[in-house]
mmJSON file of the N, C-alpha and C atoms, coordinates in Angstrom:
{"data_MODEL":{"atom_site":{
"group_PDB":["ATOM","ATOM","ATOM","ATOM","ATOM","ATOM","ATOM","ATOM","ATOM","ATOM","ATOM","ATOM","ATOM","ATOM","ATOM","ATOM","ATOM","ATOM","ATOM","ATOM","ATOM","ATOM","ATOM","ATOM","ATOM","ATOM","ATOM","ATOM","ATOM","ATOM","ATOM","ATOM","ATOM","ATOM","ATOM","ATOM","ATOM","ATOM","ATOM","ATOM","ATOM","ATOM","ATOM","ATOM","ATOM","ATOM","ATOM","ATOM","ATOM","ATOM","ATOM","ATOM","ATOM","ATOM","ATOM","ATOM","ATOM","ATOM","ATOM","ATOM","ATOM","ATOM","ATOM","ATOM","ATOM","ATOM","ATOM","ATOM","ATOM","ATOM","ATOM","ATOM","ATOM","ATOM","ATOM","ATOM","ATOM","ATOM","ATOM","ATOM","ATOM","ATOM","ATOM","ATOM","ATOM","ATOM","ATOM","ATOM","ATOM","ATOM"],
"id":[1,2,3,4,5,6,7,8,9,10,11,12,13,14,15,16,17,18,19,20,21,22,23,24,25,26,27,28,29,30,31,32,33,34,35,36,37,38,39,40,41,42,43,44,45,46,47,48,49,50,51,52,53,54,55,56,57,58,59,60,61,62,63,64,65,66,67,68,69,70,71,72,73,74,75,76,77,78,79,80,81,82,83,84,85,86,87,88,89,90],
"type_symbol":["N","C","C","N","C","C","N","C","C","N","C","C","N","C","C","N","C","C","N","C","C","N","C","C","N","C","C","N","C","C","N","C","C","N","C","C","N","C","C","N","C","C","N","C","C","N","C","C","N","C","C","N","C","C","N","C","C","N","C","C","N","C","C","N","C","C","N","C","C","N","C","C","N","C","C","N","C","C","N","C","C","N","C","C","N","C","C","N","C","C"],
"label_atom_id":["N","CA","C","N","CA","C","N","CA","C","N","CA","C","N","CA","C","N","CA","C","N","CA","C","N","CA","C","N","CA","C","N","CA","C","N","CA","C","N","CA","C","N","CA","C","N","CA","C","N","CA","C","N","CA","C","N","CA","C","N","CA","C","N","CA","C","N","CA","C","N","CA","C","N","CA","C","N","CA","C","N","CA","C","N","CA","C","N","CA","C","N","CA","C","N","CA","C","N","CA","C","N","CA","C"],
"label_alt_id":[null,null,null,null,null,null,null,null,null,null,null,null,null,null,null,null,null,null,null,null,null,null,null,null,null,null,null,null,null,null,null,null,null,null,null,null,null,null,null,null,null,null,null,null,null,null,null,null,null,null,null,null,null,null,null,null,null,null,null,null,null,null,null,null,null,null,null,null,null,null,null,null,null,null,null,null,null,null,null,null,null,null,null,null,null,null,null,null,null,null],
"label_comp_id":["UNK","UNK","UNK","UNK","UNK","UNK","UNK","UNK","UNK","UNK","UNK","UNK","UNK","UNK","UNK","UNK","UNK","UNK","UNK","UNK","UNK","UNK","UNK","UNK","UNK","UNK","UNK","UNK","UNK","UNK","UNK","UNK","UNK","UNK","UNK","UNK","UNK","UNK","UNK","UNK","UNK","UNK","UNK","UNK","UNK","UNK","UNK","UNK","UNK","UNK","UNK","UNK","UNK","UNK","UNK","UNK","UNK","UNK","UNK","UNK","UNK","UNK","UNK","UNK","UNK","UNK","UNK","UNK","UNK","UNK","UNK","UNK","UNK","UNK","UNK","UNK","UNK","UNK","UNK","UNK","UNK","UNK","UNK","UNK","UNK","UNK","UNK","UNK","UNK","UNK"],
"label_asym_id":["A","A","A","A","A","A","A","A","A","A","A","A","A","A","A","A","A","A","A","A","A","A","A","A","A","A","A","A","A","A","A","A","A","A","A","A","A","A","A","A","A","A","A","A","A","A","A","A","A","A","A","A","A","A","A","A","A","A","A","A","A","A","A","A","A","A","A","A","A","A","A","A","A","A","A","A","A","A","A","A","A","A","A","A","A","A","A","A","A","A"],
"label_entity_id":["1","1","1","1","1","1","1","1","1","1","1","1","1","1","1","1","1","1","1","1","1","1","1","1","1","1","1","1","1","1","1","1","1","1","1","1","1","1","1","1","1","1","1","1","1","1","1","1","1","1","1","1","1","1","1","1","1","1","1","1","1","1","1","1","1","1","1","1","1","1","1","1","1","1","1","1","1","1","1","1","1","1","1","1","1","1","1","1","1","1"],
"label_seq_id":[1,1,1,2,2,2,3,3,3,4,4,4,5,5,5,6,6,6,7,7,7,8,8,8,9,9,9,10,10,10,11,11,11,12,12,12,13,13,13,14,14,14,15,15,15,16,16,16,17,17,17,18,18,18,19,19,19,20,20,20,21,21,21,22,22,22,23,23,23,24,24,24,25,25,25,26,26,26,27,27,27,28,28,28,29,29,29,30,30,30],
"pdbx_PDB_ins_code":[null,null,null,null,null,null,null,null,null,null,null,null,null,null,null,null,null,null,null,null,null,null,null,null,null,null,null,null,null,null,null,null,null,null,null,null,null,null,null,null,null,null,null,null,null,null,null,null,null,null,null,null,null,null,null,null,null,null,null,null,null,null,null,null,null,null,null,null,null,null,null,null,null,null,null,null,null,null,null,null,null,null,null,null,null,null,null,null,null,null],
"Cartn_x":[-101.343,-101.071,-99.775,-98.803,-97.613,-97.431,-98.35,-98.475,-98.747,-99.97,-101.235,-99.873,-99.154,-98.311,-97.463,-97.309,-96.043,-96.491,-98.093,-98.445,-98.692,-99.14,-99.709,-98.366,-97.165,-95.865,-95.422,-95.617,-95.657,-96.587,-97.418,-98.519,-98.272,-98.445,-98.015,-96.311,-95.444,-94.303,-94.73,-95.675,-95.678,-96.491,-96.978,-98.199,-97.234,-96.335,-95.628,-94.635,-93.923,-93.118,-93.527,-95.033,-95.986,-96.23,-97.218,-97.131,-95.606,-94.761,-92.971,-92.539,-92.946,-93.029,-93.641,-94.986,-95.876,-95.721,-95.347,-94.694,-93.45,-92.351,-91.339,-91.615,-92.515,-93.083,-93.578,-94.57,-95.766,-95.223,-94.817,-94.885,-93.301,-92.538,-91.358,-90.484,-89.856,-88.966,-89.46,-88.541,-88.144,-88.54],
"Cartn_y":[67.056,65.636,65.453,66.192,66.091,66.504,67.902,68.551,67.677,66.938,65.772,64.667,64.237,63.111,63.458,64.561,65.003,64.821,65.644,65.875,64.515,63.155,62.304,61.301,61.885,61.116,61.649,62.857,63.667,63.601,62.969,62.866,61.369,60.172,58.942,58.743,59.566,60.215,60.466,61.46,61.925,61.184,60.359,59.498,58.013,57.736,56.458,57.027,58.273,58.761,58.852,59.574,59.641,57.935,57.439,55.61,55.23,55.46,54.693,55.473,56.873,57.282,56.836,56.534,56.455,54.585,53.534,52.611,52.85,53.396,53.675,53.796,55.024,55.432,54.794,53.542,53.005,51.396,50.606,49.343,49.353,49.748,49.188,49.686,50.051,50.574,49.254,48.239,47.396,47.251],
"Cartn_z":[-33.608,-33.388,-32.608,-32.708,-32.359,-30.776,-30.538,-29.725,-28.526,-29.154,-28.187,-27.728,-28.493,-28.538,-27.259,-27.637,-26.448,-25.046,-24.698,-24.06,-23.332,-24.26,-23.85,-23.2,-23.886,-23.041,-21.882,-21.366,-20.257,-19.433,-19.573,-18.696,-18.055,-18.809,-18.493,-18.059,-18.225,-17.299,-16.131,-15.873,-14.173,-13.694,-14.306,-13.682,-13.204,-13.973,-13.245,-11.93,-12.621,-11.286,-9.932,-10.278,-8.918,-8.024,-9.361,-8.603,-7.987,-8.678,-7.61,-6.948,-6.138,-5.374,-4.901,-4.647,-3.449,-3.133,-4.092,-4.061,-3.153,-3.512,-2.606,-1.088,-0.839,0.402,0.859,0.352,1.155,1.306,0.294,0.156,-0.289,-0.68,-1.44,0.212,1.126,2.38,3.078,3.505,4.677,6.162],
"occupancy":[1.0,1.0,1.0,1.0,1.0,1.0,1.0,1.0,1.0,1.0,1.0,1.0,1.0,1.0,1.0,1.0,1.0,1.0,1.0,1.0,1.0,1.0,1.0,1.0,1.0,1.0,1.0,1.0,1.0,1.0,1.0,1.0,1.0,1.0,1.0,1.0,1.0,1.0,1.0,1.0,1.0,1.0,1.0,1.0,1.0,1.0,1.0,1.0,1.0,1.0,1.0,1.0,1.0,1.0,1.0,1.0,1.0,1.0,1.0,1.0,1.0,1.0,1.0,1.0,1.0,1.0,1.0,1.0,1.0,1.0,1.0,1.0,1.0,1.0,1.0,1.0,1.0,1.0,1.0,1.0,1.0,1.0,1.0,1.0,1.0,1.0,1.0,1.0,1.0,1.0],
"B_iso_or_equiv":[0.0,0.0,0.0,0.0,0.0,0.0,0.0,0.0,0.0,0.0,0.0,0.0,0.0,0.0,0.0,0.0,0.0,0.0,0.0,0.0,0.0,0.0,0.0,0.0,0.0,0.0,0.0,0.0,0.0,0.0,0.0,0.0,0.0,0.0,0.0,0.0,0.0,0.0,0.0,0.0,0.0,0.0,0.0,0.0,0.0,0.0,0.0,0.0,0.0,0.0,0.0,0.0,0.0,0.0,0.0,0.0,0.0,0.0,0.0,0.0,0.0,0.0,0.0,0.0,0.0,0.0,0.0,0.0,0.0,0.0,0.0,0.0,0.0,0.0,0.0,0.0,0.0,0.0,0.0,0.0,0.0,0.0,0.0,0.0,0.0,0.0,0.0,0.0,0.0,0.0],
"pdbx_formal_charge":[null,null,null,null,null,null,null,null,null,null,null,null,null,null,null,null,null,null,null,null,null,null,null,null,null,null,null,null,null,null,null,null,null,null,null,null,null,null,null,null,null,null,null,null,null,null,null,null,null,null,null,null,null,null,null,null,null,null,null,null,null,null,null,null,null,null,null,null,null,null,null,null,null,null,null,null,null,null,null,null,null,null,null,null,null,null,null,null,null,null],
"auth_seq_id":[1,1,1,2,2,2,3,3,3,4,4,4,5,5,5,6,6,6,7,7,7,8,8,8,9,9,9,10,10,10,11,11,11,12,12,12,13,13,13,14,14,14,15,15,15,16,16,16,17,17,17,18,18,18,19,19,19,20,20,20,21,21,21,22,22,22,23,23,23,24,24,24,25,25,25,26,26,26,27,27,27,28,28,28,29,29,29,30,30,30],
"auth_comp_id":["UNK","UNK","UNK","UNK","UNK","UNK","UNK","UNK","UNK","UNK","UNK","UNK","UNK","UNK","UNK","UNK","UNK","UNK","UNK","UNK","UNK","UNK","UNK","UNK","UNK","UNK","UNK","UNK","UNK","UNK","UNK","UNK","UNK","UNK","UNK","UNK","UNK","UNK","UNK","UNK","UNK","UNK","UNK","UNK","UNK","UNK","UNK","UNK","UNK","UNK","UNK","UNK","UNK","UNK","UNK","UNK","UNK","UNK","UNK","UNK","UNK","UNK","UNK","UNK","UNK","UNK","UNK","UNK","UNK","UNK","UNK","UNK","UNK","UNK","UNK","UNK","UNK","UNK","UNK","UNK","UNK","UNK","UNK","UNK","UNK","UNK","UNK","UNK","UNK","UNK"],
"auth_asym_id":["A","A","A","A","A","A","A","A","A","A","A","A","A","A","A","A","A","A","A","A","A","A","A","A","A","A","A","A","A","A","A","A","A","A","A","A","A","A","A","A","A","A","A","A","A","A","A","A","A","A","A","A","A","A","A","A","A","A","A","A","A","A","A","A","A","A","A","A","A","A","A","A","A","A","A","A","A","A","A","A","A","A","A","A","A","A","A","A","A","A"],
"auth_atom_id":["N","CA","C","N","CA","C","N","CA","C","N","CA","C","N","CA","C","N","CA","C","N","CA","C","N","CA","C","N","CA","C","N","CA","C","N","CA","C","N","CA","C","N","CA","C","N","CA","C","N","CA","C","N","CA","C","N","CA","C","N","CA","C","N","CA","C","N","CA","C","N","CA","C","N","CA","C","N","CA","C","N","CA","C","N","CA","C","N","CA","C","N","CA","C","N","CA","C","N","CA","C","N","CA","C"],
"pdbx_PDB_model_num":[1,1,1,1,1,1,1,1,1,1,1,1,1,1,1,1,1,1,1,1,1,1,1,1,1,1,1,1,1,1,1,1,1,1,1,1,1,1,1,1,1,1,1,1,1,1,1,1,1,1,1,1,1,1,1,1,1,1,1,1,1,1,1,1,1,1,1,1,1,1,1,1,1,1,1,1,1,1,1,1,1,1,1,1,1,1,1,1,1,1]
}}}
């Protein structure tokens, strides 16, 4: 359970970093 937990906060971690990167890159630069 703990294991899953972790995993499941590390995953939805690289999954927003990735989206505001590609936000940054695509739509968020002037």
């Amino acid at each position: 359970m703990i294991i899953r937990g972790i995993g499941l906060v590390l995953l939805s971690f690289i999954v927003q970093t990735t989206i505001a990167e590609d936000l940054a890159l695509f739509g968020g630069r002037p």
